[in-house]
PyMOL Python script that loads the backbone (N, CA, C, O; Angstrom):
from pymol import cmd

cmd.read_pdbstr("""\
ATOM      1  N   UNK A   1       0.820  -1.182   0.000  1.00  0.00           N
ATOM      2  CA  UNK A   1       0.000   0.000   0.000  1.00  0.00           C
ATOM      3  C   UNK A   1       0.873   1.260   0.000  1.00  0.00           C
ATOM      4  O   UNK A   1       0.435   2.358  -0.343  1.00  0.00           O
ATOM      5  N   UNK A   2       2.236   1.024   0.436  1.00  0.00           N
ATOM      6  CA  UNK A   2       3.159   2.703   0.557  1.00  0.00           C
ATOM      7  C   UNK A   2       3.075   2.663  -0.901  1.00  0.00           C
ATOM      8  O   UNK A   2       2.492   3.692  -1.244  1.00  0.00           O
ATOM      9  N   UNK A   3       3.352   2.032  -1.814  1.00  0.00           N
ATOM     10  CA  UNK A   3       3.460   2.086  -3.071  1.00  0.00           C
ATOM     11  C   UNK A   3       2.447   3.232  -3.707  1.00  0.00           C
ATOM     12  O   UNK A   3       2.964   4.025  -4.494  1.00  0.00           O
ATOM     13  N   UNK A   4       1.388   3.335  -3.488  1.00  0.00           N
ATOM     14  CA  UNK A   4       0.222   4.001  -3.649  1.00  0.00           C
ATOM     15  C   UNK A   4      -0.067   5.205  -3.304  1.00  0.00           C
ATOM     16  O   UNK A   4      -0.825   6.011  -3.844  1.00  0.00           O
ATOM     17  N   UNK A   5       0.881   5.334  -1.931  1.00  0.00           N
ATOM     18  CA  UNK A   5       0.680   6.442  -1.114  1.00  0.00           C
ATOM     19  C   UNK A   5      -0.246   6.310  -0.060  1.00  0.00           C
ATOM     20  O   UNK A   5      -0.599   7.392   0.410  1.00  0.00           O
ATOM     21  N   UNK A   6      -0.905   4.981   0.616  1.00  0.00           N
ATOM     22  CA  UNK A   6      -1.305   4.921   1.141  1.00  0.00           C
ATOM     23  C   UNK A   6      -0.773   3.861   2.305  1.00  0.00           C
ATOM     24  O   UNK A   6      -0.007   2.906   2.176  1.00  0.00           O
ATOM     25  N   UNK A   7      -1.620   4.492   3.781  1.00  0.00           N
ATOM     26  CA  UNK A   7      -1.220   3.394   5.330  1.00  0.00           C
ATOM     27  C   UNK A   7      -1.263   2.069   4.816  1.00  0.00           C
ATOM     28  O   UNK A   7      -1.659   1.903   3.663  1.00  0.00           O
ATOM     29  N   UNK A   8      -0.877   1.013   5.579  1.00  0.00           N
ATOM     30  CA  UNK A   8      -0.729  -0.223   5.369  1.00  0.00           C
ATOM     31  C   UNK A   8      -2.751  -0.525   5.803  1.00  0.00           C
ATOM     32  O   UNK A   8      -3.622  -1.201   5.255  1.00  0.00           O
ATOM     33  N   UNK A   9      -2.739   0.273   6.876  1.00  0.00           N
ATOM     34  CA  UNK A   9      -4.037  -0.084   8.035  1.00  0.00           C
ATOM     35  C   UNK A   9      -5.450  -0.160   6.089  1.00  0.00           C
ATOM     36  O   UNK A   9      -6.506  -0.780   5.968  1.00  0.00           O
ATOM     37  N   UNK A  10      -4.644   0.839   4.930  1.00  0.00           N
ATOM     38  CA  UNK A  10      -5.459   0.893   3.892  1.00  0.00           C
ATOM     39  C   UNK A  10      -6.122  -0.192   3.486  1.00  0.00           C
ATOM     40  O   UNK A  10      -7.277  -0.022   3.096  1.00  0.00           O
ATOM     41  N   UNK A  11      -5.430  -1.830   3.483  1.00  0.00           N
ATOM     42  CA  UNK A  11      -5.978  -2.398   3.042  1.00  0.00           C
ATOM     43  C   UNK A  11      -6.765  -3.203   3.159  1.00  0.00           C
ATOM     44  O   UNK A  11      -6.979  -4.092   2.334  1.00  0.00           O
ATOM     45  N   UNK A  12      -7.576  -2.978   4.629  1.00  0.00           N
ATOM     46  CA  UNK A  12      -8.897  -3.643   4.918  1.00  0.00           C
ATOM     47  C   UNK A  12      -9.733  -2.871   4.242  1.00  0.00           C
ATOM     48  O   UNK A  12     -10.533  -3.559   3.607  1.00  0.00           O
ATOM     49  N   UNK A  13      -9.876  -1.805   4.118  1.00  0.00           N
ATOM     50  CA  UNK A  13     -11.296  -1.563   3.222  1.00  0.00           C
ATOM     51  C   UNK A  13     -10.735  -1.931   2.130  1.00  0.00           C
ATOM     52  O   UNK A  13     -11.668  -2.452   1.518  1.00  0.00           O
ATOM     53  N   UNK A  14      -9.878  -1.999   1.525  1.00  0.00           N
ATOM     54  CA  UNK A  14      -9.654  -2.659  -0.202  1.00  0.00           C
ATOM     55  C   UNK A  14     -10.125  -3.910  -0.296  1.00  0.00           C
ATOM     56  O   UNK A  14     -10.950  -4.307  -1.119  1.00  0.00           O
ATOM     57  N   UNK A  15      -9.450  -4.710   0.792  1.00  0.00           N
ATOM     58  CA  UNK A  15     -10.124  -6.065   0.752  1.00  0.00           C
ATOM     59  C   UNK A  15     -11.218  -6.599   1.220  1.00  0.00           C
ATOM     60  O   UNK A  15     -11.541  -7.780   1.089  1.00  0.00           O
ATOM     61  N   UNK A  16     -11.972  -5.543   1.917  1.00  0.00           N
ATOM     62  CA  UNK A  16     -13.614  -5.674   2.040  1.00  0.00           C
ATOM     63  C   UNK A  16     -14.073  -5.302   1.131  1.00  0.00           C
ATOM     64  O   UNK A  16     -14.914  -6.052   0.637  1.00  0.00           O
ATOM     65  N   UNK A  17     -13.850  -4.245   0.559  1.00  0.00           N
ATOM     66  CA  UNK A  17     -14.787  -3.840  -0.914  1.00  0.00           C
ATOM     67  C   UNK A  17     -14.628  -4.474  -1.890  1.00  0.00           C
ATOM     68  O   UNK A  17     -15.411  -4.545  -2.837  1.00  0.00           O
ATOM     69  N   UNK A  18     -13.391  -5.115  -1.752  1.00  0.00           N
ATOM     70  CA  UNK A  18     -13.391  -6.211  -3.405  1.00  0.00           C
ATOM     71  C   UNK A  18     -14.141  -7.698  -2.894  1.00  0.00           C
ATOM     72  O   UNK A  18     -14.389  -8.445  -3.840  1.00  0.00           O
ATOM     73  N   UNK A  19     -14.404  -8.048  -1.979  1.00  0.00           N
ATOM     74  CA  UNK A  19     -14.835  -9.757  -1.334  1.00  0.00           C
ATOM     75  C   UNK A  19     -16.198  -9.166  -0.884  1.00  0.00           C
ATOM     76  O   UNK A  19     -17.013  -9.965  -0.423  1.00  0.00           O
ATOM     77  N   UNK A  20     -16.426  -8.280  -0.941  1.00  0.00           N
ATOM     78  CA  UNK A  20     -18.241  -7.834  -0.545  1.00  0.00           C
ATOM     79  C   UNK A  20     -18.654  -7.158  -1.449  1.00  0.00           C
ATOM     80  O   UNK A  20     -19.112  -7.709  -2.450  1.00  0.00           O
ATOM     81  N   UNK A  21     -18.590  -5.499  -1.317  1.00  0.00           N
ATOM     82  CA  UNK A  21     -18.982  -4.382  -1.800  1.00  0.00           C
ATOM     83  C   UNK A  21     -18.561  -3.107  -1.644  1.00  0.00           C
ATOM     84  O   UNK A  21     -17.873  -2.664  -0.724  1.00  0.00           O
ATOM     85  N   UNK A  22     -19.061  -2.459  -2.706  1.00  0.00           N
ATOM     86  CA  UNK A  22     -18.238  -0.994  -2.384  1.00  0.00           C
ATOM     87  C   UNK A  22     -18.749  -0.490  -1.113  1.00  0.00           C
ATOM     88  O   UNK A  22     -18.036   0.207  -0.391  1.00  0.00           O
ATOM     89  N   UNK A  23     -20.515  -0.953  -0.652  1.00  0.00           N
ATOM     90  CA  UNK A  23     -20.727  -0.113   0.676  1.00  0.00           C
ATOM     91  C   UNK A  23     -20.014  -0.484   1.660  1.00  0.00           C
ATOM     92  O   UNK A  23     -19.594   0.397   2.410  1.00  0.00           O
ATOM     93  N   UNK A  24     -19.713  -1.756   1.905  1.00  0.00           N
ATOM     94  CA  UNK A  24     -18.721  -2.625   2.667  1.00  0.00           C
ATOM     95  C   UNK A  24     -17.272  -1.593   2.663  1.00  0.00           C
ATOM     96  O   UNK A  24     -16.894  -1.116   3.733  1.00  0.00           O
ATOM     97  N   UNK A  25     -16.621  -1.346   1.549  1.00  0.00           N
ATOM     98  CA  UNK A  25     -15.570  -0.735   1.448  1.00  0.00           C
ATOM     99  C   UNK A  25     -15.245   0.605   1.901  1.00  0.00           C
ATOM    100  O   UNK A  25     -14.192   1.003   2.400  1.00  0.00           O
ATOM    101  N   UNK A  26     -16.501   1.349   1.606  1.00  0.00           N
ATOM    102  CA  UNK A  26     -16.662   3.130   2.209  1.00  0.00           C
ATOM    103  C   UNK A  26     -17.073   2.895   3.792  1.00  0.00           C
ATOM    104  O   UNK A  26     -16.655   3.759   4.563  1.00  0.00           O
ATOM    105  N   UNK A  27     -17.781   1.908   4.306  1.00  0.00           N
ATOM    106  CA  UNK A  27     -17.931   1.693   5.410  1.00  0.00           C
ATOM    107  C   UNK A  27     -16.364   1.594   6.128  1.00  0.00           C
ATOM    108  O   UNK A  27     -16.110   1.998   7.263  1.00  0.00           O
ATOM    109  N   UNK A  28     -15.648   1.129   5.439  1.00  0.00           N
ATOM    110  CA  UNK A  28     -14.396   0.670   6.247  1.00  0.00           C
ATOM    111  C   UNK A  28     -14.010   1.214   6.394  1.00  0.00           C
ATOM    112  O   UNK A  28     -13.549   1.258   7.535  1.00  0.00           O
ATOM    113  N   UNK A  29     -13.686   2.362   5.415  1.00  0.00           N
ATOM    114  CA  UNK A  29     -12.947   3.861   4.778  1.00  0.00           C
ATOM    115  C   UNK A  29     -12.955   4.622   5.961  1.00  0.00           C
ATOM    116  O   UNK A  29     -12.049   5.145   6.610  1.00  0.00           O
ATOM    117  N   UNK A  30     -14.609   4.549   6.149  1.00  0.00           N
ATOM    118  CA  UNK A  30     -14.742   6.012   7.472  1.00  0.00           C
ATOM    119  C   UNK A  30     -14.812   5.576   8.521  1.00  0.00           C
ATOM    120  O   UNK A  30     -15.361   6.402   9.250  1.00  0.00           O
ATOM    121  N   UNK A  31     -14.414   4.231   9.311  1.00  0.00           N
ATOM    122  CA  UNK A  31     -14.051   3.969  10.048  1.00  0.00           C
ATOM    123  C   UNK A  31     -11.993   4.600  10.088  1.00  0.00           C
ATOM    124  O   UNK A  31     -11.648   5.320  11.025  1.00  0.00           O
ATOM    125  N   UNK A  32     -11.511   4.411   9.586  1.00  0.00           N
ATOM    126  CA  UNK A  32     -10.388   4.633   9.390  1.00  0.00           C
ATOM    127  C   UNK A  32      -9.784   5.948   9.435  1.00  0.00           C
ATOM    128  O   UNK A  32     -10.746   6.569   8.982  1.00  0.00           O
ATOM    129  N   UNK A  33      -8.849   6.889   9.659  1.00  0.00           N
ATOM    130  CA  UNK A  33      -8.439   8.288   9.930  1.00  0.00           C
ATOM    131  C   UNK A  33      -7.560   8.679   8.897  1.00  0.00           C
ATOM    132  O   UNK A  33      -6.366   8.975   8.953  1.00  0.00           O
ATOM    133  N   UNK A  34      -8.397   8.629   7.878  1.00  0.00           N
ATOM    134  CA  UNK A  34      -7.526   9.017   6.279  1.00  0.00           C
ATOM    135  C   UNK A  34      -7.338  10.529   5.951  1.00  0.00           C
ATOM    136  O   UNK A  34      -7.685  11.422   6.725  1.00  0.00           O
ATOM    137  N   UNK A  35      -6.739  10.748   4.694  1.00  0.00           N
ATOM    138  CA  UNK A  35      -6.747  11.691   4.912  1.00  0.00           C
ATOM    139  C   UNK A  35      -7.891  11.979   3.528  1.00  0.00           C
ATOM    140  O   UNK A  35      -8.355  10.996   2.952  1.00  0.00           O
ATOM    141  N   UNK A  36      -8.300  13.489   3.052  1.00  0.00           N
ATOM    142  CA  UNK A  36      -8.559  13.324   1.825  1.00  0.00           C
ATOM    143  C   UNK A  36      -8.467  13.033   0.752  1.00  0.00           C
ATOM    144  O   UNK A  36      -9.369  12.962  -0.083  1.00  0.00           O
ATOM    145  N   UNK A  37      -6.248  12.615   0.508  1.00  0.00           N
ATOM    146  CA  UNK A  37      -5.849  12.498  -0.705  1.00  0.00           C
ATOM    147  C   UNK A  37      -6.042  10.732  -0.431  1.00  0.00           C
ATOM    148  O   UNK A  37      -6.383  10.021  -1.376  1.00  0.00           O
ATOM    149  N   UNK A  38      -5.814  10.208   0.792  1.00  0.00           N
ATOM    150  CA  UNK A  38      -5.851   8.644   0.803  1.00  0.00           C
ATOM    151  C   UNK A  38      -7.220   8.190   0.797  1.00  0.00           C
ATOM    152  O   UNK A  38      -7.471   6.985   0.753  1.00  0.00           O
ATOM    153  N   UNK A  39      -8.336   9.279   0.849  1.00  0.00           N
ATOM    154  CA  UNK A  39      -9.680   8.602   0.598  1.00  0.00           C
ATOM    155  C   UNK A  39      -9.678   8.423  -0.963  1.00  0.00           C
ATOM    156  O   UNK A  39     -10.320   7.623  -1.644  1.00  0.00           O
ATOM    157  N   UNK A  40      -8.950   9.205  -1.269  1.00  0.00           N
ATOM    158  CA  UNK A  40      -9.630   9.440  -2.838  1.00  0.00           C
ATOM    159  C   UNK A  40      -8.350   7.993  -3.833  1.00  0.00           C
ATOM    160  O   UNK A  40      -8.645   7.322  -4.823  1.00  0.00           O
ATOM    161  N   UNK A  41      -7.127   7.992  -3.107  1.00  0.00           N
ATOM    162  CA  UNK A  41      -6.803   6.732  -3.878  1.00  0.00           C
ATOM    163  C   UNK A  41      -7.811   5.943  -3.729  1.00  0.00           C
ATOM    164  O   UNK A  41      -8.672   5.777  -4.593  1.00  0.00           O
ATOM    165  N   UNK A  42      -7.785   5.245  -2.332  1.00  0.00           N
ATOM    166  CA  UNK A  42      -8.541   3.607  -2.391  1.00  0.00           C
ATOM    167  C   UNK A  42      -9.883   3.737  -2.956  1.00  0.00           C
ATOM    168  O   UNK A  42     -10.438   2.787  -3.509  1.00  0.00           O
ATOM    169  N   UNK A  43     -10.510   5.093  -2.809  1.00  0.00           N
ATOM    170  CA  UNK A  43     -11.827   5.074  -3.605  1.00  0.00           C
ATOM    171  C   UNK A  43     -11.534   4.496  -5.486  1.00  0.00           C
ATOM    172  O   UNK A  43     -12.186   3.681  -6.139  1.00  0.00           O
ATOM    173  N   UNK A  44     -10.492   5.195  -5.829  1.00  0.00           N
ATOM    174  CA  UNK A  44     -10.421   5.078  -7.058  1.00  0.00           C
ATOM    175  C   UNK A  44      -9.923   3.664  -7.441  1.00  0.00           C
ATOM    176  O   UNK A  44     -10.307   3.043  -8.432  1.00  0.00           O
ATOM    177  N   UNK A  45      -8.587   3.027  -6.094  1.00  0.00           N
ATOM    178  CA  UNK A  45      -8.659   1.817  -6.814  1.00  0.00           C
ATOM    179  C   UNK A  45     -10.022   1.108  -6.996  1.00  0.00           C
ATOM    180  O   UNK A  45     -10.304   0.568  -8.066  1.00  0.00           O
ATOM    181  N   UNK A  46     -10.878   1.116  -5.917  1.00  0.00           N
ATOM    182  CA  UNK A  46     -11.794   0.295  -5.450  1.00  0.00           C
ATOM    183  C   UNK A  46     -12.647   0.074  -6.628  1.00  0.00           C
ATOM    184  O   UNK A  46     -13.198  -0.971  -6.976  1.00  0.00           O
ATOM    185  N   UNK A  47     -12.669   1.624  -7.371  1.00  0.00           N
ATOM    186  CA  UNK A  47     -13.996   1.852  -8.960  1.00  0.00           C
ATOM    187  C   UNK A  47     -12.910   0.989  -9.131  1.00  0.00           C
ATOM    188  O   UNK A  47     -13.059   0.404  -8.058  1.00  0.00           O
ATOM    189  N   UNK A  48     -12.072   0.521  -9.559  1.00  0.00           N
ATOM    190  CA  UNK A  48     -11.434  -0.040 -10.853  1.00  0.00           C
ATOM    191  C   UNK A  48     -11.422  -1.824 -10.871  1.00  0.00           C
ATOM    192  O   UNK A  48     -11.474  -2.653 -11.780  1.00  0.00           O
ATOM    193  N   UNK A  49     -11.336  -1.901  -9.537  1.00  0.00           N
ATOM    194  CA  UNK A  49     -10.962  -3.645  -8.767  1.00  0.00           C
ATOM    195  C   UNK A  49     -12.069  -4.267  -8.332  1.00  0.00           C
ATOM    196  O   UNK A  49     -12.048  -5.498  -8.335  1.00  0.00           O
ATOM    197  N   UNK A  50     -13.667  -3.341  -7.711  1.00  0.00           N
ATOM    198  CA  UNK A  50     -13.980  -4.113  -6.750  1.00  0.00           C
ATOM    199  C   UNK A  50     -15.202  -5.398  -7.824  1.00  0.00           C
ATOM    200  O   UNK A  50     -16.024  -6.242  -7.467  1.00  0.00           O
ATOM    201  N   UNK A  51     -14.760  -4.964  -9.060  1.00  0.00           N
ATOM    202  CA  UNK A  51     -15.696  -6.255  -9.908  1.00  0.00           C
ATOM    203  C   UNK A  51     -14.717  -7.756 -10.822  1.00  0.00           C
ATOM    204  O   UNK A  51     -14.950  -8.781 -11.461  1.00  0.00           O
ATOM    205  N   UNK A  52     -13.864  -7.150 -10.432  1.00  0.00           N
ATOM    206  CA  UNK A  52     -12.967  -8.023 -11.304  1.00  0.00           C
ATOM    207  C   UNK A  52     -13.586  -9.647 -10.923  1.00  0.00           C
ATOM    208  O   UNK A  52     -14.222 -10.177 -11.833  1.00  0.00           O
ATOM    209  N   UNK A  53     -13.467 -10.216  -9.986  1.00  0.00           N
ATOM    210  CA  UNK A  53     -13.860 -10.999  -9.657  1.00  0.00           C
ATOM    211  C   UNK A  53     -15.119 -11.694 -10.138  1.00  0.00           C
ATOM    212  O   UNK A  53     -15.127 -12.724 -10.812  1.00  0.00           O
ATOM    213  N   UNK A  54     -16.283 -10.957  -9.678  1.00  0.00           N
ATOM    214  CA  UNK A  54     -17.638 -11.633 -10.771  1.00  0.00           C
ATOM    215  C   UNK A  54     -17.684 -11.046 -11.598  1.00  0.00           C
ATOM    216  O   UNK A  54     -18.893 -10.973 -11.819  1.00  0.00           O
ATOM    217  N   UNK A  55     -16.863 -10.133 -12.797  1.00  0.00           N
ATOM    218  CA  UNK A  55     -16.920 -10.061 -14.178  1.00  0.00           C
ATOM    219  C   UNK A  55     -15.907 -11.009 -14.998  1.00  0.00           C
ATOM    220  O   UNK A  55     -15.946 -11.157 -16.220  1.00  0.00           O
ATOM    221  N   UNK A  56     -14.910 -11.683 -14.041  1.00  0.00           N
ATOM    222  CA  UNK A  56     -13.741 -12.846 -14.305  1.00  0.00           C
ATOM    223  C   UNK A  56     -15.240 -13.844 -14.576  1.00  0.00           C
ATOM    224  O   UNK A  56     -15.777 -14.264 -15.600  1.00  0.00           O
ATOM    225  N   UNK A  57     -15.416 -13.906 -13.781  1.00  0.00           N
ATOM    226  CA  UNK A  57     -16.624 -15.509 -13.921  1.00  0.00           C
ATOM    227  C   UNK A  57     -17.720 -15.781 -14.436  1.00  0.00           C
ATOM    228  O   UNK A  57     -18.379 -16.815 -14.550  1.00  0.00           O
ATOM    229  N   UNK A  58     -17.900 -14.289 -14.866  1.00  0.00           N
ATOM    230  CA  UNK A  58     -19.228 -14.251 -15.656  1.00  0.00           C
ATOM    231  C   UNK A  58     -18.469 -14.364 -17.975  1.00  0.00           C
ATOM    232  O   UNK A  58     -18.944 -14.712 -19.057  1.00  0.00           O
ATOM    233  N   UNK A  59     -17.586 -13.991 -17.617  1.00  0.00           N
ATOM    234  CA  UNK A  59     -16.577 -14.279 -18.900  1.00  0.00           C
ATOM    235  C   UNK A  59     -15.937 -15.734 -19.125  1.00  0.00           C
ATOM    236  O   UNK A  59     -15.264 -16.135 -20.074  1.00  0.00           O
ATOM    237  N   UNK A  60     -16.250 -16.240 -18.244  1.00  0.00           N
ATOM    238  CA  UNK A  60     -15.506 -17.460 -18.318  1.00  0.00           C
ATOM    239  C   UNK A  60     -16.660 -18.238 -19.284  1.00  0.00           C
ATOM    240  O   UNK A  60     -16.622 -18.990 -20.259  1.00  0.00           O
ATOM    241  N   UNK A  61     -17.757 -17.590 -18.404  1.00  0.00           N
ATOM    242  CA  UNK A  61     -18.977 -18.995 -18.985  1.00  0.00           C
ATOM    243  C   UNK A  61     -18.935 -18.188 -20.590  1.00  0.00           C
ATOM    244  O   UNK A  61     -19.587 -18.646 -21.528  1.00  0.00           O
TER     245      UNK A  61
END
""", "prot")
cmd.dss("prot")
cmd.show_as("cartoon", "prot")
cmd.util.cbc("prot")
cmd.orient("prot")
């Protein structure tokens, strides 16, 4: 996550919002003491990642 510019503590909401949902993920977010520029990474990875998963499996079939 330093890679990014973001806390390590970042990647529970990444990995809740990609294995649940984005509300799951913003939920986590504002639990957390970010700042504005680190809300706005993981928000943006999150648009980009949090479907990969059931759009992987829906391509498969």
């Amino acid at each position: 996550m330093h890679l990014v510019g973001l806390p390590g503590e970042a990647a529970l909401p990444f990995v809740v919002g990609n294995a649940i949902n984005l509300y799951a993920g913003i939920g986590a977010i504002l639990a957390l003491s970010l700042t504005p520029k680190e809300i706005t990474i993981i928000s943006v990875m999150l648009c980009f990642s949090h479907s990969l998963f059931l759009e992987t499996a829906l391509c498969k079939k």
